[in-house]
C-alpha positions as CSV (number, residue, x, y, z in Angstrom):
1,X,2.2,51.2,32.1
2,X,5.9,50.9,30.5
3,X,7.1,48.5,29.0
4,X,9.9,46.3,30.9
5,X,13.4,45.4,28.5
6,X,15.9,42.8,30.3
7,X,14.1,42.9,33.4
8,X,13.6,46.8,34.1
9,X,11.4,49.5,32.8
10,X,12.3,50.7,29.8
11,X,13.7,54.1,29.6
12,X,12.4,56.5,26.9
13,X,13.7,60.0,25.7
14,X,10.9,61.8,27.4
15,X,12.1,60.4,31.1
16,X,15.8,61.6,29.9
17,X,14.5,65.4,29.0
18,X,12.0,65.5,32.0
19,X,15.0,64.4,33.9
20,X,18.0,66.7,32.7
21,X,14.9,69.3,32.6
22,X,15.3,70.2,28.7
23,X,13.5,69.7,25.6
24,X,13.1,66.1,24.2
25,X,14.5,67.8,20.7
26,X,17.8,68.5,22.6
27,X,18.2,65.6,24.0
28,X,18.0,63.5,20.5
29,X,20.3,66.1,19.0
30,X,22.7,65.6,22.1
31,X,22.7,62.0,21.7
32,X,23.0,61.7,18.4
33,X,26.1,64.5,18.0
34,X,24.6,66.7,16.7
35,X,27.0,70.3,16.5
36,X,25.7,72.9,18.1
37,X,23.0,70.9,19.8
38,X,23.2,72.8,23.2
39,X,26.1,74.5,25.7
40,X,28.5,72.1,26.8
41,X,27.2,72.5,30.1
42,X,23.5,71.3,29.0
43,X,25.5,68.6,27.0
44,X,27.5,67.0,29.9
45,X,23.7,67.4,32.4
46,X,22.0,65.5,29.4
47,X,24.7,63.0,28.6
48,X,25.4,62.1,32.8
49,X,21.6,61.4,33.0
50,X,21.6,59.1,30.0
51,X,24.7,57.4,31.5
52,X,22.1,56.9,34.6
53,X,19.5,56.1,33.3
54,X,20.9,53.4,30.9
55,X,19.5,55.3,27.9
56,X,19.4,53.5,24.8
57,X,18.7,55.7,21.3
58,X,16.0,54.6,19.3
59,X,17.1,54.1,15.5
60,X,13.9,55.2,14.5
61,X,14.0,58.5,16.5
62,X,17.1,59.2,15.8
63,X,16.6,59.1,12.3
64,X,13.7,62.0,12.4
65,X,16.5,64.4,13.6
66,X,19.1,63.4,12.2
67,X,20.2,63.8,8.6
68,X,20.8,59.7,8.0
69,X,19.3,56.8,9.5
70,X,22.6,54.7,8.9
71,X,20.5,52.4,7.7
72,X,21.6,50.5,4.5
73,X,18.4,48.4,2.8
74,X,19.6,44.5,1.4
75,X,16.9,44.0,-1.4
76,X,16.8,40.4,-2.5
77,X,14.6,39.0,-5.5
78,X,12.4,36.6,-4.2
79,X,9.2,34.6,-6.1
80,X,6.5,34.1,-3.8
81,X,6.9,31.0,-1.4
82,X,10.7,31.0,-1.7
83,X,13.3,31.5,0.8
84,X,16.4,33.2,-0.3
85,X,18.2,32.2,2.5
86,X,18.0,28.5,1.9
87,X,20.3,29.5,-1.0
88,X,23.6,29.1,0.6
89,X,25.3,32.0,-2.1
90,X,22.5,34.6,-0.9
91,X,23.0,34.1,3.0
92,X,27.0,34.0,2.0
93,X,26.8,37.1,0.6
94,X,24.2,38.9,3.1
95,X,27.0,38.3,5.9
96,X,29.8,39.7,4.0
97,X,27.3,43.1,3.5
98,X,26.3,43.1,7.3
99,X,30.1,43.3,8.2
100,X,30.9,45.7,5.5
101,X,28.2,47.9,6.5
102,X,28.6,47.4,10.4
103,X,32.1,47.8,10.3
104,X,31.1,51.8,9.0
105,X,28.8,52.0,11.6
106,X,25.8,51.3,9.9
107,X,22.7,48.3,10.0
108,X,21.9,46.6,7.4
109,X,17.9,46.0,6.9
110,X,16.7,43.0,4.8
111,X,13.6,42.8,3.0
112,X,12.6,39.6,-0.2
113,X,11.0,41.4,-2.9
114,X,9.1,40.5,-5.9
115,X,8.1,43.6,-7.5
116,X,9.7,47.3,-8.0
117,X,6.9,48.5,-5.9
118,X,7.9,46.8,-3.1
119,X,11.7,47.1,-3.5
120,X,10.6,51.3,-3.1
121,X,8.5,50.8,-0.1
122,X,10.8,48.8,1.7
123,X,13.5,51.6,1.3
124,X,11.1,54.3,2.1
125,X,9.8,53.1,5.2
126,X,13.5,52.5,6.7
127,X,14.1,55.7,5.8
128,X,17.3,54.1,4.4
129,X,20.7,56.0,3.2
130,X,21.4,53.7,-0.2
131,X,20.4,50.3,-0.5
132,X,22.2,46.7,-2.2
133,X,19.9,44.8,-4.6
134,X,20.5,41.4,-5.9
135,X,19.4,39.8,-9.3
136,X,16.9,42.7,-10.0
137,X,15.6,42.3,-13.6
138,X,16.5,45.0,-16.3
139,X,12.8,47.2,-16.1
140,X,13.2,47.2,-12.1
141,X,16.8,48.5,-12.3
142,X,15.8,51.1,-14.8
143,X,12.9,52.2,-12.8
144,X,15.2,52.7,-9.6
145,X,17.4,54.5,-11.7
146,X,14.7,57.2,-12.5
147,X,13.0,57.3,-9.4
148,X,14.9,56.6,-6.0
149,X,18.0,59.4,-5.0
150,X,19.6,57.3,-2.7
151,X,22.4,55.6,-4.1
152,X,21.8,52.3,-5.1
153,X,24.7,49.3,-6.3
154,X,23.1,46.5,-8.1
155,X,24.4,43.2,-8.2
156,X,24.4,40.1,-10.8
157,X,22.5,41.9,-12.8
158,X,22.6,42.9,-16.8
159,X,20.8,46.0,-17.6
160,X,20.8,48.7,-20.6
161,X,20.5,51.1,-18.0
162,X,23.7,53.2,-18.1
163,X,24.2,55.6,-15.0
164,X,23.7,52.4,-12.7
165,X,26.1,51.1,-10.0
166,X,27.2,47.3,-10.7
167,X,29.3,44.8,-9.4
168,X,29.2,41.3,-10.8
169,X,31.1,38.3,-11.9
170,X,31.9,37.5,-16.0
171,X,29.6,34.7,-16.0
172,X,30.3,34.3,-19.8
173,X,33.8,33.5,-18.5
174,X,32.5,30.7,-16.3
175,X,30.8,29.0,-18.9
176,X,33.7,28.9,-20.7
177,X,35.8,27.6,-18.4
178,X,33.3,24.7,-17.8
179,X,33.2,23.8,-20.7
180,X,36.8,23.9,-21.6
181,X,37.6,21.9,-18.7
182,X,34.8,19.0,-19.9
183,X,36.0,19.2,-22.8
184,X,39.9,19.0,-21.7
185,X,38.9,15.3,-19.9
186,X,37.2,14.1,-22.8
187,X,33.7,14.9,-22.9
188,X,31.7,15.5,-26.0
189,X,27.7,14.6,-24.7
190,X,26.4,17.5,-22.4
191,X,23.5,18.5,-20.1
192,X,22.8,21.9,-18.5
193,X,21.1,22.7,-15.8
194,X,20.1,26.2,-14.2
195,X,17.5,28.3,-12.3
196,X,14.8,29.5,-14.4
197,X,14.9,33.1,-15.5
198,X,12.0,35.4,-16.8
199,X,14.4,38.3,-18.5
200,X,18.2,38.1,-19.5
201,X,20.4,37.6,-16.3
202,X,23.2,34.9,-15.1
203,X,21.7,31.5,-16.0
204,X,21.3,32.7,-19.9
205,X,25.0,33.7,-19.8
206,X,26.8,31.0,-18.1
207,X,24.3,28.7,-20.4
208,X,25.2,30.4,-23.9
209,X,29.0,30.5,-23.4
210,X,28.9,27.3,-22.4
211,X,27.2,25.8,-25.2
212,X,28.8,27.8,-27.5
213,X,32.0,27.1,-26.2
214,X,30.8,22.5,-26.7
215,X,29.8,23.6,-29.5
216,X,33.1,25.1,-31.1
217,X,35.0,21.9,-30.6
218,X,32.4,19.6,-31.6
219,X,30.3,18.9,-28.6
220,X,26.8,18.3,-28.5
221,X,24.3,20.0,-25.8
222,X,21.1,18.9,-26.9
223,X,17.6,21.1,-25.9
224,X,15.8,18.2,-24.1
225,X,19.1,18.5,-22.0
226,X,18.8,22.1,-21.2
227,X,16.6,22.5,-17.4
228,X,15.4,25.6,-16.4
229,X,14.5,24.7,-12.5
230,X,12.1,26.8,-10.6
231,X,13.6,28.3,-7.4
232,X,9.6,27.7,-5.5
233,X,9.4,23.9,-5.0
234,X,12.2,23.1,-7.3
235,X,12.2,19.5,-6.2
236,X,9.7,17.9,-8.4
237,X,11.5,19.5,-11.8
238,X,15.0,18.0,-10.0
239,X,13.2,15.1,-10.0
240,X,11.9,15.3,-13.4
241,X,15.3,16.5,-14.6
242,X,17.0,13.7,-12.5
243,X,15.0,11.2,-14.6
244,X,15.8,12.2,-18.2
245,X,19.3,12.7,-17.2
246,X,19.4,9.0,-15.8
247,X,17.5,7.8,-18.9
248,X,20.3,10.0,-21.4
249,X,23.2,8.2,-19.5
250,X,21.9,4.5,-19.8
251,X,21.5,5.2,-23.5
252,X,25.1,7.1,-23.8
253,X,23.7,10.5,-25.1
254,X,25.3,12.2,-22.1
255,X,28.7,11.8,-19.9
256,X,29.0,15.1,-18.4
257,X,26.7,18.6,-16.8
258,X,27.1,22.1,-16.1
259,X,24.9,22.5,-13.5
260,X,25.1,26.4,-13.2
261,X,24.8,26.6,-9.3
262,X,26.2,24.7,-6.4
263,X,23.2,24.1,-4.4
264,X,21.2,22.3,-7.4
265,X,24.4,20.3,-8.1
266,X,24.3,18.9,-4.5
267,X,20.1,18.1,-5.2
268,X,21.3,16.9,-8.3
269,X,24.0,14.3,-6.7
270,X,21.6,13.1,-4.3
271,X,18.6,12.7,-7.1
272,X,20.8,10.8,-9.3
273,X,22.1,8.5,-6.9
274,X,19.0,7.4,-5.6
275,X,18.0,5.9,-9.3
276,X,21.6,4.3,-9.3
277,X,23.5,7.0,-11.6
278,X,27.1,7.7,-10.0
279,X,29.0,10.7,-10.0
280,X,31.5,10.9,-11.2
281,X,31.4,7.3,-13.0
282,X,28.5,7.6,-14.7
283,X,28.0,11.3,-15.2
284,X,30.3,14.1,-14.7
285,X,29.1,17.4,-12.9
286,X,30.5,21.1,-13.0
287,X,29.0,23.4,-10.4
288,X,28.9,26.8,-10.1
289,X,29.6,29.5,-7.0
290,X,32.0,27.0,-4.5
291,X,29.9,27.9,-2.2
292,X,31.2,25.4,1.1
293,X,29.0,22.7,1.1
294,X,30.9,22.0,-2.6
295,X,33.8,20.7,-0.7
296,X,32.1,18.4,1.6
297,X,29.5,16.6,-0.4
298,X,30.6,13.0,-1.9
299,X,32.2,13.4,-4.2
300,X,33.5,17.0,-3.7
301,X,32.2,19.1,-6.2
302,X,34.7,20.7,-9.5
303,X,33.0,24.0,-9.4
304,X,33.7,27.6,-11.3
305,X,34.4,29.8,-8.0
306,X,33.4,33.5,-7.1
307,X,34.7,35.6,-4.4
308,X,31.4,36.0,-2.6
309,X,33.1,38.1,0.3
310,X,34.9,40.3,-2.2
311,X,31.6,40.9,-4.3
312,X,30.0,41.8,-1.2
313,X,33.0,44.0,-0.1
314,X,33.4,45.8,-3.6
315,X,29.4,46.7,-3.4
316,X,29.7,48.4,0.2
317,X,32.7,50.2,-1.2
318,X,31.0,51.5,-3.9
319,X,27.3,52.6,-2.0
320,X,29.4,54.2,0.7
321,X,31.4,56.2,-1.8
322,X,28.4,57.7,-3.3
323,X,26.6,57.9,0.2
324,X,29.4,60.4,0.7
325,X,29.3,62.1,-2.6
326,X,26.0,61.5,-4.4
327,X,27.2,63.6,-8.4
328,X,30.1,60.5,-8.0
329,X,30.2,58.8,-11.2
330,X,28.3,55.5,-11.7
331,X,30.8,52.9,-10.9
332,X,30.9,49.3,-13.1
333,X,32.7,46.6,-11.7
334,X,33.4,42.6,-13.2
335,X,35.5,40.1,-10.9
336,X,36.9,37.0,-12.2
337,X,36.6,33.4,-11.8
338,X,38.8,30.6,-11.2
339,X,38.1,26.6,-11.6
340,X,38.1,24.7,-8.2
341,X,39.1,21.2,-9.4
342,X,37.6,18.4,-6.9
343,X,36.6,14.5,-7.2
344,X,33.3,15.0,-9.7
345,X,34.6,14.9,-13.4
346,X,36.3,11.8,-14.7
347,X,38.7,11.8,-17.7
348,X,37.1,9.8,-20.8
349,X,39.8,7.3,-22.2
């Protein structure tokens, strides 16, 4: 028995070939565009049957005859039990890419991965025609590099691997600029706070400008004051983190925080206020992204802002260039940061 879709039977490339009375080759090659798939006459029997009929292509079959699947793989780093979609930068940044990529007439596939294995399965059994991968660590990117051929753009990531596509954001810049800007209303007693990080990526940048940066004007960022938040479960270290922080501003050893991503700056607020520490009164906070929710929380979140859209525009420019011409040269690109001021840093008299 068939299968019903919306109501009717569903219509398969076999009825469309018994139908027009060809092979079910021709008709997938017909459908699909391909030149010289039959005579025009064969071409308009085929086509007027599938207008009939309702046809509708399967992506799967048309990518055994065809030379592309237009089929672009979204490969996001994920640690086991987490959701990178709660993260309101990831699913940002996802639907920029799906209208970059639809907008060329392509799909966009997503698929978490937590390995380099899996991030080559994934784009070998979609058959896909380049693929975007997000916070990949240095030994994955390299290993991509040597053994996948489809083109590949890699973003917020740092790698020593050289003939790599990469578009990011100069998250030493960002530290920086939080720091300056603390510093500019009179802060001198810091805190950080991050996602933890097993290699070198984006936390350990923002994190060492910025402490450098307190540092060079006589500002203190003290090591019991550095968190490195899981992203599984990262409520009970917000917690923990929460309480010292608390504990640091009763006792005066901190007035303001980087906090090095906007979704842990809104936990943070919310954490802090429930054991009576106000922001911005009690403890300044700098996020990280401007990611919307930063505008609407109470108070509105200061934050270092990245063009999320643009990032995801700039990284579907690239992969479709070198979809087109695979010998293109690796392409490297860095977009800059501005500071959103809002309602969560006070000036120190």
């Amino acid at each position: 028995m068939r299968e019903r879709s919306a109501g009717r039977f569903m219509v398969t490339l076999k009825d469309i070939a018994k139908e027009a009375g060809v092979s079910m080759m021709t008709v997938s090659r017909i459908v699909n565009g391909t030149p010289g798939a039959a005579s025009e006459e064969t071409a308009r029997r085929v086509l007027a049957v599938v207008k009939k009929r309702g046809y509708v292509p399967n992506a799967s079959a048309r990518a055994l005859v065809s030379r592309n699947s237009r089929l672009i793989a979204a490969c996001l780093l994920a640690v086991k039990g987490a959701n990178p979609l709660e993260d309101p930068y990831n699913a940002q940044f996802l639907g920029a890419l799906v209208n970059e990529t639809r907008a060329r007439g392509y799909d966009l596939m997503l698929r978490f991965v937590e390995s380099f294995d899996e991030a080559t399965r994934g784009i070998r059994s979609w058959n896909a025609d380049g693929a975007v991968f997000n916070g990949l660590p240095d030994r994955h990117i390299r290993a991509l590099e040597e053994q996948h051929p489809v083109p590949i753009v890699f973003t917020d990531c740092y790698t020593s691997a050289r003939q790599v596509n990469c578009v990011g954001i100069d998250d030493t810049k960002g530290g920086r600029l939080a720091a300056a800007y603390l510093l500019s209303h009179g802060h001198r007693r810091f805190a950080f706070c991050g996602f933890y990080q097993a290699e070198e990526g984006v936390m350990l940048h923002r994190l060492t400008s910025f402490r450098e940066t307190v540092r060079a004007f006589g500002g203190t960022l003290p090591e019991d004051l550095v968190f490195s938040l899981p992203r599984t479960e990262p409520q009970t270290a917000l917690a923990g983190c929460a309480e010292r922080l608390s504990a640091a501003c009763a006792r005066g050893e901190v007035t303001a925080a980087f906090v090095a991503a906007d979704i842990l700056a809104v936990d943070l607020i919310e954490a802090l206020a429930a054991r009576g520490v106000r922001v911005p009164e009690d403890l300044s906070i700098v996020g990280f992204d401007n990611v919307p929710i930063s505008a609407h929380i109470a108070p509105p979140l200061t934050t270092i802002a990245q063009d999320v859209p643009r990032k995801a525009k700039c990284a579907a420019e690239i992969l479709f260039r070198h979809i087109e011409d695979p010998k293109a040269p690796a392409e490297s690109i860095t977009l800059d940061l501005t500071l959103v001021e809002r309602g969560s840093v006070r000036t120190l008299s």
